[in-house]
N, CA, C and O of each residue as an XYZ file, in Angstrom:
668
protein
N      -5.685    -23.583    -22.021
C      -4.478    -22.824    -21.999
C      -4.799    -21.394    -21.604
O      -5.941    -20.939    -21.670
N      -3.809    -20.750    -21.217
C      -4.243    -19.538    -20.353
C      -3.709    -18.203    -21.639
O      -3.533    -17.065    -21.205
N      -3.573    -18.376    -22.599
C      -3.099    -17.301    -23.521
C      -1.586    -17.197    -24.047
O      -0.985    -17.223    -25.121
N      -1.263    -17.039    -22.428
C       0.222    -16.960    -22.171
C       1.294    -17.896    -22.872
O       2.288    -17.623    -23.546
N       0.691    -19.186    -22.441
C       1.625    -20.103    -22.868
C       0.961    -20.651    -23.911
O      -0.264    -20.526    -23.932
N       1.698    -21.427    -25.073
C       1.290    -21.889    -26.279
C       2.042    -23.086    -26.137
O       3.239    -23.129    -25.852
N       1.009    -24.431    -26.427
C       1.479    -25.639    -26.200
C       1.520    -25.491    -27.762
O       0.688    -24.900    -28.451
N       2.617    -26.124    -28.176
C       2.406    -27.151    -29.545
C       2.324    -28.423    -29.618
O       2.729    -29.307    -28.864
N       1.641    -28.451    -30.805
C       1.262    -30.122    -30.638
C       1.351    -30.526    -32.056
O       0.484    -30.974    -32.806
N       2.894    -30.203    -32.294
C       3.713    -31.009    -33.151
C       4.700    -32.198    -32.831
O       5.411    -32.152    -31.827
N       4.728    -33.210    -33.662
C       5.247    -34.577    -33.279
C       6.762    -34.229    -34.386
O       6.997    -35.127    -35.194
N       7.510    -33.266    -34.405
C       8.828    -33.347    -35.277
C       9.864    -32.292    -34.333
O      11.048    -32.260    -34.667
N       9.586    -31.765    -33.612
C      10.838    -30.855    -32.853
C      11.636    -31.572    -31.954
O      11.118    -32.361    -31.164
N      12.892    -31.371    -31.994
C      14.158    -32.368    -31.613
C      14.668    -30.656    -30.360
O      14.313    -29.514    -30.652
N      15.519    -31.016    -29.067
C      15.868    -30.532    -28.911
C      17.128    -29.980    -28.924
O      17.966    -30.857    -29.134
N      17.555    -29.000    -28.799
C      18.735    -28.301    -29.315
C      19.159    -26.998    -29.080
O      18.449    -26.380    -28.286
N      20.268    -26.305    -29.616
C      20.565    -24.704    -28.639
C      21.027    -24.206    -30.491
O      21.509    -24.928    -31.364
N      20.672    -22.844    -30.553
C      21.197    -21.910    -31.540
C      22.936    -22.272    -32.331
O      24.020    -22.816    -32.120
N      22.692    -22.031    -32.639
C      24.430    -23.076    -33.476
C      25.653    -22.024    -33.157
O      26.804    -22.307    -32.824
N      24.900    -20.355    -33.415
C      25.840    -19.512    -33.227
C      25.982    -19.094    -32.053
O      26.530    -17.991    -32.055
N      25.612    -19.666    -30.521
C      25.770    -19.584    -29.416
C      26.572    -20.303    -28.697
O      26.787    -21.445    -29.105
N      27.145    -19.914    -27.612
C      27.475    -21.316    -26.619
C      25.996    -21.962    -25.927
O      25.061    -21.384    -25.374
N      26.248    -23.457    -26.234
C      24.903    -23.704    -25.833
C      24.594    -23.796    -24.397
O      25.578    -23.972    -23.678
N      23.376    -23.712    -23.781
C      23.279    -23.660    -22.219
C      23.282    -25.679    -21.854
O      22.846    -26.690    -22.404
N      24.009    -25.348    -20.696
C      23.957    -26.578    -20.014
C      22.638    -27.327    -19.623
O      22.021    -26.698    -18.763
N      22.166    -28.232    -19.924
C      20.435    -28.778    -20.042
C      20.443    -29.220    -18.744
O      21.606    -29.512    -18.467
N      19.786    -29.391    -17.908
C      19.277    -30.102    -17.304
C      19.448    -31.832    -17.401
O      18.805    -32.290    -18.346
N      20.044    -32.653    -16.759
C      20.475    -33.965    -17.366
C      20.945    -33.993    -18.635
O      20.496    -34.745    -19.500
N      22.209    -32.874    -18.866
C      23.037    -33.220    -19.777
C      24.488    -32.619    -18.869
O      24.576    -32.143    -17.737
N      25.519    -32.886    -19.927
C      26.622    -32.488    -19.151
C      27.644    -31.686    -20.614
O      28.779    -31.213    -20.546
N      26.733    -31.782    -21.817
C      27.626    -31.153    -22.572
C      27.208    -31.078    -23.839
O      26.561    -32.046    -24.241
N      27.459    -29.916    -24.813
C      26.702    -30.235    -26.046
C      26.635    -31.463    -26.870
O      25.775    -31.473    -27.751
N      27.445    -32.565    -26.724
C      27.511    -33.861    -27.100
C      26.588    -34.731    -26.900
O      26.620    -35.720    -27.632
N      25.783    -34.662    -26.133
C      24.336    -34.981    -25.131
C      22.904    -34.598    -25.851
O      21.815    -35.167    -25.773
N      23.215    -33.693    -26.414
C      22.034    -32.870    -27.504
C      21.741    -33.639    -28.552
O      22.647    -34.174    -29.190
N      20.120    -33.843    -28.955
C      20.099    -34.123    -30.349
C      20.413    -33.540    -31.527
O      19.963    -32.457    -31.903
N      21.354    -34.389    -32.263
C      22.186    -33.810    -33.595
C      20.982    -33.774    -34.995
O      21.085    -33.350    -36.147
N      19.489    -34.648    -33.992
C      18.470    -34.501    -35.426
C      17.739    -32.570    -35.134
O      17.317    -31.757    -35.956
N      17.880    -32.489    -33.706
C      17.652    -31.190    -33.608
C      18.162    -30.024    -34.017
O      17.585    -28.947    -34.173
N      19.835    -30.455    -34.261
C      20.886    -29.392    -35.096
C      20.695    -29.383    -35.929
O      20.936    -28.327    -36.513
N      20.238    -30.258    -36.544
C      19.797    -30.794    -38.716
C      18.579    -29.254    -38.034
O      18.787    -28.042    -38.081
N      17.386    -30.020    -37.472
C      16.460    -28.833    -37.700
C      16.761    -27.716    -37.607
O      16.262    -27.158    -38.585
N      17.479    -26.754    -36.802
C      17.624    -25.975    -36.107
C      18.527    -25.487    -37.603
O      18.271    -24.285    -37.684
N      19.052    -25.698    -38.286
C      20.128    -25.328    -39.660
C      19.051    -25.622    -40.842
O      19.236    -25.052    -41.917
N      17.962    -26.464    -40.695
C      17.147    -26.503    -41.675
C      15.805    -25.032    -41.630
O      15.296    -24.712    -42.704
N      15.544    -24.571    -40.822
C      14.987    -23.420    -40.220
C      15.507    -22.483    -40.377
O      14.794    -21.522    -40.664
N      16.840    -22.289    -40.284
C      17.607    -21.126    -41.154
C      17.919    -20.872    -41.944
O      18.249    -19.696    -42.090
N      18.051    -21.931    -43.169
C      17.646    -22.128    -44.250
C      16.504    -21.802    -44.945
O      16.621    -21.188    -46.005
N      15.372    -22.124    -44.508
C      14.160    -21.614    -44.914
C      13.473    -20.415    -44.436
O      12.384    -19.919    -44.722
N      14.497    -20.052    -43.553
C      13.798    -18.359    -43.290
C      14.919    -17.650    -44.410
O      14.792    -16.430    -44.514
N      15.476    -17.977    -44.845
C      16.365    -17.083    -45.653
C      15.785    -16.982    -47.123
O      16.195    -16.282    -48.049
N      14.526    -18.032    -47.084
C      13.738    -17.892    -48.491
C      12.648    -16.661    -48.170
O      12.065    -16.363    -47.128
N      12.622    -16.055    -49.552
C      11.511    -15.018    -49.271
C      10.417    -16.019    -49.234
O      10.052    -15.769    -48.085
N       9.721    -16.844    -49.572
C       8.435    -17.673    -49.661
C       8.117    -17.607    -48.304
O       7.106    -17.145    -47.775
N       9.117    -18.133    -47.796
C       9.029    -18.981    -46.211
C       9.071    -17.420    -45.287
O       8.519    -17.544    -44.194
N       9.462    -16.432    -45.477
C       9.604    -15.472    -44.508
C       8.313    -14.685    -44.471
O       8.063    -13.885    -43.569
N       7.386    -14.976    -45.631
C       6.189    -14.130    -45.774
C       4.796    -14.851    -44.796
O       3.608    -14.561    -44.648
N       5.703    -15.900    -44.281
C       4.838    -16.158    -43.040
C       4.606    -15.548    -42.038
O       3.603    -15.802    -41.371
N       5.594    -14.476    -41.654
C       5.784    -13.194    -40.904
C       4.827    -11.938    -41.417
O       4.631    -10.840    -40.896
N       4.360    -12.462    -42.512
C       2.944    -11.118    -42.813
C       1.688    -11.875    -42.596
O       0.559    -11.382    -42.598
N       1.961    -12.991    -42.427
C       0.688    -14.140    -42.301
C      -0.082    -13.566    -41.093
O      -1.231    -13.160    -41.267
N       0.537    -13.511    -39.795
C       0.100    -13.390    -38.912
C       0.411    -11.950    -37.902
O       1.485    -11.350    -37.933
N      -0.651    -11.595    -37.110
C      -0.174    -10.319    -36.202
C       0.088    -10.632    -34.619
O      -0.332    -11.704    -34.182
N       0.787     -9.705    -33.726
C       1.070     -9.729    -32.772
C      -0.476     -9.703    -31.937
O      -1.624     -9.536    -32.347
N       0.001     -9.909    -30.817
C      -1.220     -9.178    -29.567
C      -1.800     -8.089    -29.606
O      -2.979     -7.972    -29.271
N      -0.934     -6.927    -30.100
C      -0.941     -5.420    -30.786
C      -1.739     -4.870    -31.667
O      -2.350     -3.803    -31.611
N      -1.657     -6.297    -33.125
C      -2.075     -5.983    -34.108
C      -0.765     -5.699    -35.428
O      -0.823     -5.780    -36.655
N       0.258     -5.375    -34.558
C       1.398     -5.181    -35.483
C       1.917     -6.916    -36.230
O       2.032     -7.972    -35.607
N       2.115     -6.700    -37.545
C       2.381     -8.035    -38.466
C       3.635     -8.461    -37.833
O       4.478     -7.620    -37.522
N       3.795     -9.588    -37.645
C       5.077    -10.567    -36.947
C       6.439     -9.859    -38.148
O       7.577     -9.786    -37.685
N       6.242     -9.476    -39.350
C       6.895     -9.064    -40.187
C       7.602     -7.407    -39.590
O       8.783     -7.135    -39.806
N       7.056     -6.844    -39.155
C       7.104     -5.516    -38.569
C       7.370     -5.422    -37.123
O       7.798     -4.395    -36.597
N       7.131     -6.415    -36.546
C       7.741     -6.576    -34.869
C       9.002     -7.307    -34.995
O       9.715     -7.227    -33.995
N       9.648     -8.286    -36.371
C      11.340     -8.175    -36.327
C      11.850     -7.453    -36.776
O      12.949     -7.181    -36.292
N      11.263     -6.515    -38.261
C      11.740     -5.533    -38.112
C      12.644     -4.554    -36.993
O      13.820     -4.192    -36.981
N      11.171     -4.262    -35.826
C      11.426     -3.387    -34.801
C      12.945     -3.896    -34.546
O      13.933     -3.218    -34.829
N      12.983     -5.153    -33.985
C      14.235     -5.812    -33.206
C      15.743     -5.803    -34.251
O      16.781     -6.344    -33.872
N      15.644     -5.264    -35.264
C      17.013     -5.016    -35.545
C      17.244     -6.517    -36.637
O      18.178     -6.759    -37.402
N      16.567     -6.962    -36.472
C      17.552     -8.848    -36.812
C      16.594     -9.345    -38.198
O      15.366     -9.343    -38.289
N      17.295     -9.632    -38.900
C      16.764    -11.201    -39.701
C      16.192    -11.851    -39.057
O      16.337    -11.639    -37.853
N      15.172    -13.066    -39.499
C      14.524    -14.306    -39.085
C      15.183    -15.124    -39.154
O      14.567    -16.126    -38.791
N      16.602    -15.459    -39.543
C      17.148    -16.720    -39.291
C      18.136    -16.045    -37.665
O      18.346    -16.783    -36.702
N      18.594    -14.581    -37.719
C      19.373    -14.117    -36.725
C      18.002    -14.220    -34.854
O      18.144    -14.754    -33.754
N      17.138    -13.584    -35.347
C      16.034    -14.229    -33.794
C      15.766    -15.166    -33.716
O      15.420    -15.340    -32.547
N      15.628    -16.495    -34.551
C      15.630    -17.756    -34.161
C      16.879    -17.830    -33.767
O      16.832    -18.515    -32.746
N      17.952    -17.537    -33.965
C      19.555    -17.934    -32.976
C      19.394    -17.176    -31.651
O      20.206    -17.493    -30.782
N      18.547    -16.289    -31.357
C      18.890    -15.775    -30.360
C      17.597    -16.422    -29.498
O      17.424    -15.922    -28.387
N      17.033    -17.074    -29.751
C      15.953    -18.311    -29.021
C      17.030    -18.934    -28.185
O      18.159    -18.860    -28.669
N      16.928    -19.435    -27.216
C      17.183    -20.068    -25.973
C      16.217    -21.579    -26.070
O      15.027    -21.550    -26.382
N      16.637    -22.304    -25.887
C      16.454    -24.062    -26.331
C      16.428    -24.600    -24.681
O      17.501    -24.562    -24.078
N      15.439    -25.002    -24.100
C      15.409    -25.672    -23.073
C      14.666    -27.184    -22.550
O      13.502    -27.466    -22.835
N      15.403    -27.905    -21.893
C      14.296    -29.245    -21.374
C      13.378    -28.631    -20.423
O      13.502    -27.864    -19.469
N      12.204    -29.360    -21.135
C      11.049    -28.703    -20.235
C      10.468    -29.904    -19.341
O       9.427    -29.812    -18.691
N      11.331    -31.106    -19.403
C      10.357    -32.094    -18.927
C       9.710    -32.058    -17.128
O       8.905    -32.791    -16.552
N      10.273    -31.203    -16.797
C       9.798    -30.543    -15.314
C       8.611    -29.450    -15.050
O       8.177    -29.216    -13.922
N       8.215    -28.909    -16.057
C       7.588    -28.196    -16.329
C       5.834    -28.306    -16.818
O       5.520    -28.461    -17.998
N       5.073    -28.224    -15.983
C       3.606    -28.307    -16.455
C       2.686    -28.997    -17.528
O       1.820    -29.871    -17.566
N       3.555    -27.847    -18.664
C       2.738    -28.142    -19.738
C       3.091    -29.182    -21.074
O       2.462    -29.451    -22.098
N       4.712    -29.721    -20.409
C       5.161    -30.884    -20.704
C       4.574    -32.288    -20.211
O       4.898    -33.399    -20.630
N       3.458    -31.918    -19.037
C       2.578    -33.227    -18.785
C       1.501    -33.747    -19.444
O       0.955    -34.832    -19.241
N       1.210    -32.845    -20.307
C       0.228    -32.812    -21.283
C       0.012    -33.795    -22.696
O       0.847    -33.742    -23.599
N      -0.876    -34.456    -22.763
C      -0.742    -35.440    -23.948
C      -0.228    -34.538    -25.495
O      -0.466    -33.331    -25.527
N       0.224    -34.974    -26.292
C       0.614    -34.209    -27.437
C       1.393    -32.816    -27.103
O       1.749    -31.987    -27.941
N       1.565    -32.748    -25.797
C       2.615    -31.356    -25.841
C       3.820    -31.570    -26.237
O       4.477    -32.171    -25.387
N       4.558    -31.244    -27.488
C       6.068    -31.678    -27.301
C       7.421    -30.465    -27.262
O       8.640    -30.628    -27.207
N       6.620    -29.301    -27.314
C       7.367    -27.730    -27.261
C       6.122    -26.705    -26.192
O       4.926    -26.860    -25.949
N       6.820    -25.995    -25.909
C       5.444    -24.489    -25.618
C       6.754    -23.191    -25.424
O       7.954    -23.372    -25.214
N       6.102    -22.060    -25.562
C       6.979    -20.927    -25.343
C       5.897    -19.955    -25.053
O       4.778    -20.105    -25.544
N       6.187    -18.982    -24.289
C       5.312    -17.934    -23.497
C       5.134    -17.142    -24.883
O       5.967    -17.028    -25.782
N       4.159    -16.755    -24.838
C       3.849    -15.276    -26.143
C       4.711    -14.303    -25.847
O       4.555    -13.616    -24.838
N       5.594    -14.148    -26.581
C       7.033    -12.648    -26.485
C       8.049    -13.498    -26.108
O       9.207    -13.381    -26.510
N       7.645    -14.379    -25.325
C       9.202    -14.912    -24.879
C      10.414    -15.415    -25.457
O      10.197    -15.631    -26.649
N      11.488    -15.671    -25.171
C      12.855    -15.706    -25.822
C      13.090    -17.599    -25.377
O      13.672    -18.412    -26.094
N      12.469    -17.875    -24.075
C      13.058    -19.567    -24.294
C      11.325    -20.321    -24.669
O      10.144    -20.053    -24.446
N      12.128    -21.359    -25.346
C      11.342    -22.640    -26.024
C      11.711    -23.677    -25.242
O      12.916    -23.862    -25.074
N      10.840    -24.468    -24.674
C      10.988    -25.380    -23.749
C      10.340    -26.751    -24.590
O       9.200    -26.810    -25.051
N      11.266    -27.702    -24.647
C      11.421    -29.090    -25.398
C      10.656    -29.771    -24.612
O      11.051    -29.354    -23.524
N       9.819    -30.543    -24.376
C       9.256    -31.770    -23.742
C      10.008    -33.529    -24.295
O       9.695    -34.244    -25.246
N      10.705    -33.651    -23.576
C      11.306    -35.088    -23.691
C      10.548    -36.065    -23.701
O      10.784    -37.183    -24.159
N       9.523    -35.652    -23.153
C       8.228    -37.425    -23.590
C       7.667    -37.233    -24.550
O       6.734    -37.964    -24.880
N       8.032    -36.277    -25.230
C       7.100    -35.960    -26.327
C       7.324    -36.793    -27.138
O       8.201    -37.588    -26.804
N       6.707    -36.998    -28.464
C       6.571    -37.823    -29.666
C       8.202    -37.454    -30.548
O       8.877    -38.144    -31.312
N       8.358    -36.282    -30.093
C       9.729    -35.271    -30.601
C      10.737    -36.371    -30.486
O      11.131    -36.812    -31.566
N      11.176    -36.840    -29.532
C      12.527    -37.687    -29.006
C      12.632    -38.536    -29.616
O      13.797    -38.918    -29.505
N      11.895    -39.374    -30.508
C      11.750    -40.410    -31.198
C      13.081    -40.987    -31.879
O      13.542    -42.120    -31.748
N      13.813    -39.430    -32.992
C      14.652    -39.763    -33.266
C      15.125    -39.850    -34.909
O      14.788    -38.757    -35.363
N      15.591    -40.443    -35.727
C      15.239    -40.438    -37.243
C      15.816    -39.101    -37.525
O      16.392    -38.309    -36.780
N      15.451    -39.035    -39.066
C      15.631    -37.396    -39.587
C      14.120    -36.790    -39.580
O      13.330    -36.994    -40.502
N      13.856    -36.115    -38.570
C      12.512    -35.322    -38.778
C      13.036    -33.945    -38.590
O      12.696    -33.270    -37.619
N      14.024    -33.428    -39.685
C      14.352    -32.288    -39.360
C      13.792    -31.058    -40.020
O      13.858    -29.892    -39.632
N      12.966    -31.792    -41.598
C      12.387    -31.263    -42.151
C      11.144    -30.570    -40.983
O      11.134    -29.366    -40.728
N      10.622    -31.089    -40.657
C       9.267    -30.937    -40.353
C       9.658    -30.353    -39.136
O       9.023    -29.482    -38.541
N      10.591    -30.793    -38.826
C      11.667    -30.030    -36.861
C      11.570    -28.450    -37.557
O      10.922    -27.544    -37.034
N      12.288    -28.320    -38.747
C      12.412    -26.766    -38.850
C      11.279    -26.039    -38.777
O      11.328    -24.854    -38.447
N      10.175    -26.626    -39.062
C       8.980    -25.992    -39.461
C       8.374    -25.689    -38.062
O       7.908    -24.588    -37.770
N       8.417    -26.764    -37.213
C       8.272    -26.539    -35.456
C       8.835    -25.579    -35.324
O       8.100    -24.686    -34.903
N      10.215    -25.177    -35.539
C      10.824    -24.012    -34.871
C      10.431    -22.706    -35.168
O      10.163    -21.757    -34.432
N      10.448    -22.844    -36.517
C       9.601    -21.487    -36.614
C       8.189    -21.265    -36.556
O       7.641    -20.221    -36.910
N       7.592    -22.323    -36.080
C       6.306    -22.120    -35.083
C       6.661    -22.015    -34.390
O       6.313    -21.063    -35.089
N       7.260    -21.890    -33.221
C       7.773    -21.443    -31.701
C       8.163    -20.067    -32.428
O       7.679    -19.043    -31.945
N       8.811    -19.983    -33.297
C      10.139    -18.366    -33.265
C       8.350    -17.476    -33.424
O       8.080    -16.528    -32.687
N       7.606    -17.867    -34.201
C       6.567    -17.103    -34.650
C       5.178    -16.715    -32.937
O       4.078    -16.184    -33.090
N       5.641    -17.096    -31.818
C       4.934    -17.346    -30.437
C       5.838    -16.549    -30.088
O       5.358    -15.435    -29.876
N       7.067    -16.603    -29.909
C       7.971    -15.499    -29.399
C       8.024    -13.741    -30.008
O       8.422    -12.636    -29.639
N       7.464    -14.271    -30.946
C       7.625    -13.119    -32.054
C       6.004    -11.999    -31.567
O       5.833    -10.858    -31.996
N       5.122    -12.673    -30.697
C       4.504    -12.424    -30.180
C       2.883    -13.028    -30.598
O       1.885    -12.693    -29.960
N       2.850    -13.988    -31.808
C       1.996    -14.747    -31.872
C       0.842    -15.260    -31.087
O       1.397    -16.288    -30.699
N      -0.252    -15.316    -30.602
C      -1.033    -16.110    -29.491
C      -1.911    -17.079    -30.375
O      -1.917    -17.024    -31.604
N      -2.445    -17.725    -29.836
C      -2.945    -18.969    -30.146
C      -4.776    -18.916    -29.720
O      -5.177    -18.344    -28.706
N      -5.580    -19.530    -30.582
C      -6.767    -19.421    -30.377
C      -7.696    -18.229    -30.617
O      -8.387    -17.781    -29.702
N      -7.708    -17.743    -31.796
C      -7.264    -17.949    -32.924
C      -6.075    -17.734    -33.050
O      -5.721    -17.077    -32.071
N      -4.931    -17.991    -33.970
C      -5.414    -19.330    -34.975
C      -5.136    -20.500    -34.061
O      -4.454    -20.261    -33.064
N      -5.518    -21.589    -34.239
C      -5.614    -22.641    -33.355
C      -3.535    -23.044    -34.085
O      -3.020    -22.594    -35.109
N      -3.079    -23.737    -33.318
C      -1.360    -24.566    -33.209
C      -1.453    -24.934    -34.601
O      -0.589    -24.470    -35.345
N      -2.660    -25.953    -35.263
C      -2.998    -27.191    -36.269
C      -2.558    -25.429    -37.497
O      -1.532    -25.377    -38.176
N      -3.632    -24.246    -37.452
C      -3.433    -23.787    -38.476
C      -2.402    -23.146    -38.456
O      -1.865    -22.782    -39.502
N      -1.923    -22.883    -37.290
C      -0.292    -22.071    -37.802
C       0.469    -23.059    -38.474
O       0.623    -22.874    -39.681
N       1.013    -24.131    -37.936
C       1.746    -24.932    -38.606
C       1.455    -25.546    -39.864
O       2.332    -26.237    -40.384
N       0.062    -25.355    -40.575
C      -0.292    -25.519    -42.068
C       0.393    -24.642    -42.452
O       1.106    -24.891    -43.424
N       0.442    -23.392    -41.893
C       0.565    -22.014    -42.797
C       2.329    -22.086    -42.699
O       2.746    -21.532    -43.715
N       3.124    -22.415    -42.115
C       4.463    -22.634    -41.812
C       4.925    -23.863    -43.217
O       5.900    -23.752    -43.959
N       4.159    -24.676    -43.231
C       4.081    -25.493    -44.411
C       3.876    -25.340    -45.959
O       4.286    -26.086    -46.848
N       3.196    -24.279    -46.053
C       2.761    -23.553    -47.170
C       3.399    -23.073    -47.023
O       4.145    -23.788    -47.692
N       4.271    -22.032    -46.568
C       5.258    -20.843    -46.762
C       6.369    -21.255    -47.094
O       6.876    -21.062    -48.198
N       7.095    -22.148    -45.749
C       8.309    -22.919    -45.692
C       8.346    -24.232    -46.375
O       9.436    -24.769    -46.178
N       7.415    -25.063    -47.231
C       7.619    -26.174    -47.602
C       7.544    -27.338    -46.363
O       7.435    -26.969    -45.193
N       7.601    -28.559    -46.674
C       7.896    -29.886    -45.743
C       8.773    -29.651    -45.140
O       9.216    -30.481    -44.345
């Protein structure tokens, strides 16, 4: 991986758009009806658990590119952690590179604002994995937030998302 982009290689993220947005038109969809509704469970279960102090002190867990604590770079931005995960942008990535990748089933650029879903991923499966979906998301919100990868490797952020945020 080149820094930039951060594959995850979690098997529970469903795709989906911010609840308090109009959602963007997907790529082989034609309407929010088309979207996974196990991804809306996650995507409401993630805002939920950023609204716990436990789960938000995952934001002191880790630092930016900078050095500044993920806790202090939302600060900067004005917003709550459940309000910048709504302002995440939800996209199909299955056209996209690093969606060809075995175990890729999300990636998002370091700083960046869209999260790109991989449809072959293990993700699409289906069921309620919304528990463990929320916990994906805020591993992505925490890559946008300016997070990089290697150190800590994908495996330990998402322990530490687990410990903070619960199952």
């Amino acid at each position: 991986m080149d820094g930039k982009t951060s594959a995850i290689l979690i098997s529970t993220l469903l795709l989906a758009t911010p609840v308090a947005a109009e959602p963007p038109v997907l790529p082989g969809t034609e309407s929010r009806a088309s979207l996974s509704v196990v991804f809306d469970r996650a995507l409401r279960r993630a805002t939920e658990k950023l609204e716990a102090p436990t789960c938000h002190l995952v934001l002191r867990d880790f630092r930016d590119t900078a050095g500044r604590t993920l806790a202090e770079k939302l600060s900067a931005t004005g917003l709550s952690a459940p309000e910048f995960l709504a302002r995440l942008e939800f996209r199909d990535g299955r056209n996209e590179e690093p969606c060809h990748r075995r175990h890729v089933d999300a990636f998002t650029s370091v700083g960046g604002s869209t999260v790109w879903a991989c449809p072959g991923g293990s993700l699409w499966l289906g069921g309620d994995n919304s528990r463990s979906g929320a916990n994906a998301l805020i591993h992505e919100m925490l890559h946008a937030l300016g997070l990089a990868e290697n150190p800590p490797t994908s495996g330990e952020i998402t322990q530490r998302v687990r410990e903070r945020c619960g199952l």
